[in-house]
C-alpha positions, -999 to 999 in steps of 0.1 A, spaced: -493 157 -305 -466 129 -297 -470 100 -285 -457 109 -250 -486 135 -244 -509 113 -261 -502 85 -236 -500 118 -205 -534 123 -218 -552 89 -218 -540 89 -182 -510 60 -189 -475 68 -178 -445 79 -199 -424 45 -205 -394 42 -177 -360 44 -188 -344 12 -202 -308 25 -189 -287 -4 -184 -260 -2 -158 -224 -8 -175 -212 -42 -158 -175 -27 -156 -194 -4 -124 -197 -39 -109 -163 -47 -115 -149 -16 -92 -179 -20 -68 -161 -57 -59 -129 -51 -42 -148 -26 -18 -177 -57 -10 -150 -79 -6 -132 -57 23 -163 -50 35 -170 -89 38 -139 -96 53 -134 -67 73 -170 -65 91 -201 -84 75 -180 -119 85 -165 -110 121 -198 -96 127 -213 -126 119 -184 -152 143 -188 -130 171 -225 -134 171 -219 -173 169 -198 -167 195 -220 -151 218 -241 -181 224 -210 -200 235 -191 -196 270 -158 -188 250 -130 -168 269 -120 -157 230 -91 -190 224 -96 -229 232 -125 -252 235 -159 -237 242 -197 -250 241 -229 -236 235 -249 -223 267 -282 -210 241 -292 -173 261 -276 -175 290 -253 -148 281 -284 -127 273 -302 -133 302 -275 -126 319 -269 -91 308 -300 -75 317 -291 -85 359 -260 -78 353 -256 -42 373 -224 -33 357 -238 -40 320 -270 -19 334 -251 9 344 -230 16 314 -256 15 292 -278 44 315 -243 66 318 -239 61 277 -273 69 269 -274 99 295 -241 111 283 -250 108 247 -284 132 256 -271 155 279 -241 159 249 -260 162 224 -280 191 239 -246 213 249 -233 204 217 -265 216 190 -274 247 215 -240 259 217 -234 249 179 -265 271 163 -255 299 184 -221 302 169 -232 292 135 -259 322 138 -232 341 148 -205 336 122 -228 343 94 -239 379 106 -229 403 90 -197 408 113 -153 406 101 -133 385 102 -163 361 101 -143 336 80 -109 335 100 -132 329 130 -148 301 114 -108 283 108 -101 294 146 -137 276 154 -131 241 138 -95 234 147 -107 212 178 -123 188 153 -92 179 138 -73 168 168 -74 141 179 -99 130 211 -70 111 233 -48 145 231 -79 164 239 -88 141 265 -50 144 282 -46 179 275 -80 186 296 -72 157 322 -44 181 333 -64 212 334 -91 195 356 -64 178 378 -38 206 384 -50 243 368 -86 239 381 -77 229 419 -50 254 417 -72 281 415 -102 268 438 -74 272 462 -64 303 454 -104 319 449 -116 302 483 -137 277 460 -143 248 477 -158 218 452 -132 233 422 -103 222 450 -106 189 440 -101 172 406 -138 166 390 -122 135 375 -122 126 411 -157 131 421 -183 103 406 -210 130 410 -194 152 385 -168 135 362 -197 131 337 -203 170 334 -158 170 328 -165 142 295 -193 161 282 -177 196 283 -152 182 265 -165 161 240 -188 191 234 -157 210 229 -146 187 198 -180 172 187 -195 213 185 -173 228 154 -185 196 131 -221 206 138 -216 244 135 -206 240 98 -235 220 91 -255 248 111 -239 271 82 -245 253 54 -284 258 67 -282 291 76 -266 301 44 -292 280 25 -319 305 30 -329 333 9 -318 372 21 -354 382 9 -369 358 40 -351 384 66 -356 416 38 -392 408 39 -396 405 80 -369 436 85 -404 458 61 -428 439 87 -410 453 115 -398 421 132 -367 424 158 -340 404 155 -349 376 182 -385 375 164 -365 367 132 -342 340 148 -373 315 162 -398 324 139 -378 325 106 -343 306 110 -351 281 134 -381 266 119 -359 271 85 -333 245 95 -353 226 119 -341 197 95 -302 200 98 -317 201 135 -333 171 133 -300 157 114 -276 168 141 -291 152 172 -294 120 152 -264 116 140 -242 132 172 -263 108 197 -256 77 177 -218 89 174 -219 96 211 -233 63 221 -196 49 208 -180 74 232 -147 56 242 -111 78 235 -123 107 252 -132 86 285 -104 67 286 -80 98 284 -102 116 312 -111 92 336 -108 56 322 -144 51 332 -135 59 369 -137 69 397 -152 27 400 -170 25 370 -195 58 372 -184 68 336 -177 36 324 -195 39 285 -209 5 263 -178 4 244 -154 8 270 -168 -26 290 -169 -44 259 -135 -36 250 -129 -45 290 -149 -75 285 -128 -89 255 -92 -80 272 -110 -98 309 -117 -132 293 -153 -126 292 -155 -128 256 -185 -144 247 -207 -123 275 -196 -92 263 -201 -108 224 -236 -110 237 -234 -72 248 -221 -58 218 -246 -77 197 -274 -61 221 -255 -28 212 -258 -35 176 -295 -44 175 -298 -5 192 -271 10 170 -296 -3 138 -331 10 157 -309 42 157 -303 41 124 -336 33 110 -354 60 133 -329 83 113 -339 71 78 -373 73 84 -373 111 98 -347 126 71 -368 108 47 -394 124 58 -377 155 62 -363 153 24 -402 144 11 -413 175 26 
């Protein structure tokens, strides 16, 4: 017996590795900590000192403690573009996974041309969102009204961008329409991930094909499920190119996002407040992020 099973057997665990880790590795790991540093960890770190000050972003300035925090949460404006941001990113996210599975079900059935539909499918996420967004500003401007007018339609005879009740459902159709091919590939990737005898087996059983789609495939990759709507709503909460091209967070403010009033903010001379805001934005952004390490985690241990 050797002395590996030996120790297995008295109950003691195997001795861990004594792999040492080459300090070369360190040595290219530098120049990427030092951009980091410079790039993001240290005007992170100013603008947070700077959001306990009144700054307008140059000259003198002193510190004013909370104010700017208070401040924010009776500020309407600040109130509202956080709920139009958060019910933008959930309304989005919900077009975007739905339609996404359903074409990603779709183009891996047993159908032709499956893989030149896939190309045709994911061109949209390679353009960019400000041509998207001006490309689709025409189309809800001039193409839709013209042809209210011409069907008798009366509420598509006007622009949506024009109408504060509905210019949110114009963003999200189109941010569903770039955001959607990036999730149907990783839809694929799940689908493809399962084994043909799963569906062999249930086809024996007798099991129809909706039967086979909720009680097989979903439940299957209810993880690159959980994966999507995690990581689309935190992308979503940064929503900004897409708005600006459509509506630039008009008609007023009603689809004015977080990221667009900061931005507003800094350009305004209210640089300190909306330091304040984007901190408050940050704290969310890393709750956002831990609530995602902890369920993939989770997801992975299973």
């Amino acid at each position: 017996m050797s002395a590996t099973s030996t120790l297995v057997t008295q109950g003691a665990r195997p001795p861990k590795s004594t792999r040492r880790v080459e300090p070369i590795y360190y040595l290219f790991l530098l120049p990427s900590l030092v951009l980091f540093t410079l790039a993001i960890t240290v005007p992170g770190v100013i603008g947070i000192f700077f959001s306990f000050t009144d700054s307008i972003g140059i000259g003198d300035w002193n510190f004013v403690g909370f104010t700017n925090y208070i401040a924010l949460f009776s500020d309407p404006a600040i109130l509202q573009s956080y709920l139009f941001t958060f019910g933008f990113a959930i309304a989005t996210v919900i077009v975007v996974n739905i339609f996404a599975f359903l074409l990603a079900v779709g183009l891996t059935a047993r159908i032709r041309f499956k893989t030149g539909l896939r190309t045709v499918f994911v061109i949209p996420m390679v353009i960019s969102g400000i041509i998207i967004a001006y490309v689709f500003n025409f189309l809800f401007s001039n193409s839709l009204p013209a042809l209210g007018t011409a069907w008798g339609i009366p509420w598509l005879q006007t622009s949506l961008l024009a109408n504060p009740d509905l210019a949110w459902t114009a963003i999200v159709f189109v941010t569903a329409w770039q955001a959607i091919p990036g999730t149907m590939l990783i839809y694929i990737a799940g689908l493809l991930s399962i084994p043909g005898d799963v569906y062999e087996a249930a086809d024996l059983d007798g099991a129809s094909k909706p039967q086979q789609l909720f009680r097989i495939t979903v439940p299957l990759v209810a993880g690159y499920v959980v994966i999507n709507v995690i990581l689309g709503f935190k992308g979503f909460l940064n929503a900004y190119d897409i708005i600006v091209g459509l509506t630039n967070g008009g008609p007023g403010t009603s689809t004015r996002s977080i990221a667009m009033t900061i931005i507003a903010g800094f350009n305004g001379g209210d640089y300190a407040y909306q330091m304040a805001n984007a901190t408050i934005f940050f704290l969310v952004a890393i709750v956002i992020a831990l609530i995602q390490l902890s369920v993939t985690r989770g997801r992975s241990a299973l």
